[in-house]
C-alpha positions as CSV (number, residue, x, y, z in Angstrom):
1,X,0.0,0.0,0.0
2,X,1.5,3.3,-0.7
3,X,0.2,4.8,2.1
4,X,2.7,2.9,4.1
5,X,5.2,2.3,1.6
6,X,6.2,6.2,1.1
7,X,5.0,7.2,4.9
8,X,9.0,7.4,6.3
9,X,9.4,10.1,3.3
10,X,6.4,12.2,4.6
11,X,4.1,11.5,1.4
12,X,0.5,10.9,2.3
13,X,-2.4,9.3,0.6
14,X,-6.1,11.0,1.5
15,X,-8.8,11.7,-0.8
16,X,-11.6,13.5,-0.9
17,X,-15.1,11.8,-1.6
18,X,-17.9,14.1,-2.2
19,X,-21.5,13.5,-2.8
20,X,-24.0,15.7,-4.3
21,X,-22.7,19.0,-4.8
22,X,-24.4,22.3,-5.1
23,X,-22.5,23.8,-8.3
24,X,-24.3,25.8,-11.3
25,X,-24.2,21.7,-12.8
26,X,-27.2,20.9,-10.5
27,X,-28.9,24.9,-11.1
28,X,-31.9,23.0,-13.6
29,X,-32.0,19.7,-10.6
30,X,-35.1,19.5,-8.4
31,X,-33.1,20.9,-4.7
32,X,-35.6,19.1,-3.0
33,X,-35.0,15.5,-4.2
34,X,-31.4,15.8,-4.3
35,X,-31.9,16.9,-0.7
36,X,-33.5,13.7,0.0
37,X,-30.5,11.4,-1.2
38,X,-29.0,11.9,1.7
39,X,-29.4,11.1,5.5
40,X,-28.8,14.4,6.6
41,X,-31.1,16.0,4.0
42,X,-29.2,18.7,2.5
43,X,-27.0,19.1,0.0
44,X,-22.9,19.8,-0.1
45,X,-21.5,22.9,-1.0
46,X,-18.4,24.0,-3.0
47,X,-16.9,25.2,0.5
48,X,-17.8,22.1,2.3
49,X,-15.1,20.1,0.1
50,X,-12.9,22.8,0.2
51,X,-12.8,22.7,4.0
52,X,-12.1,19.0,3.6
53,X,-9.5,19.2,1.0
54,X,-7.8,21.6,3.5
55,X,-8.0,19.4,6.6
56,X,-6.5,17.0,4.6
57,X,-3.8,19.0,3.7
58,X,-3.1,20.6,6.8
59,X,-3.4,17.4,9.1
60,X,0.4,15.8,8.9
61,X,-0.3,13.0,10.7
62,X,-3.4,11.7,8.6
63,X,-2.3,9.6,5.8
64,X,-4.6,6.8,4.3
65,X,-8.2,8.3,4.5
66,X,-11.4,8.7,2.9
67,X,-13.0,12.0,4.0
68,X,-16.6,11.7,2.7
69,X,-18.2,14.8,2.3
70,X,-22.2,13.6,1.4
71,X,-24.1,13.9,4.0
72,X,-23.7,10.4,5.3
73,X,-24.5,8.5,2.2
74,X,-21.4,6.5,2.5
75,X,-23.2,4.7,5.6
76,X,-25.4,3.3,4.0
77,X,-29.4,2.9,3.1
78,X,-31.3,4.6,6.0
């Protein structure tokens, strides 16, 4: 895994994994459905991931995650 493999260098793996997204894409979508696709009932916005991405890129000692950014829908069905 290269998580582990390139750790004593000081190179981390982390990703981002957003759901549903408010962006001008979804401006024509029905809010309220996409709403609905999630546990939490709302929907993401562009600053949401961007706080995420810069966690991830602040945090030095996290190497190796998934930072899901939907809501909960990575759970599971509800």
């Amino acid at each position: 895994m290269a998580r582990i493999e390139y750790a004593k260098q000081g190179i981390r793996f982390n990703a981002v994994a957003p759901g549903v997204v408010d962006t001008p894409m979804h401006k024509d979508s029905p809010k309220e459905f996409l709403k609905q696709l999630q546990p939490m009932g709302g929907i993401a916005d562009i600053q949401d991931v961007v706080d995420a991405v810069l966690y991830l890129a602040q945090a030095g000692q996290v190497t190796g995650e998934v930072l899901h950014v939907d809501g909960g829908v990575h759970a599971g069905r509800w």
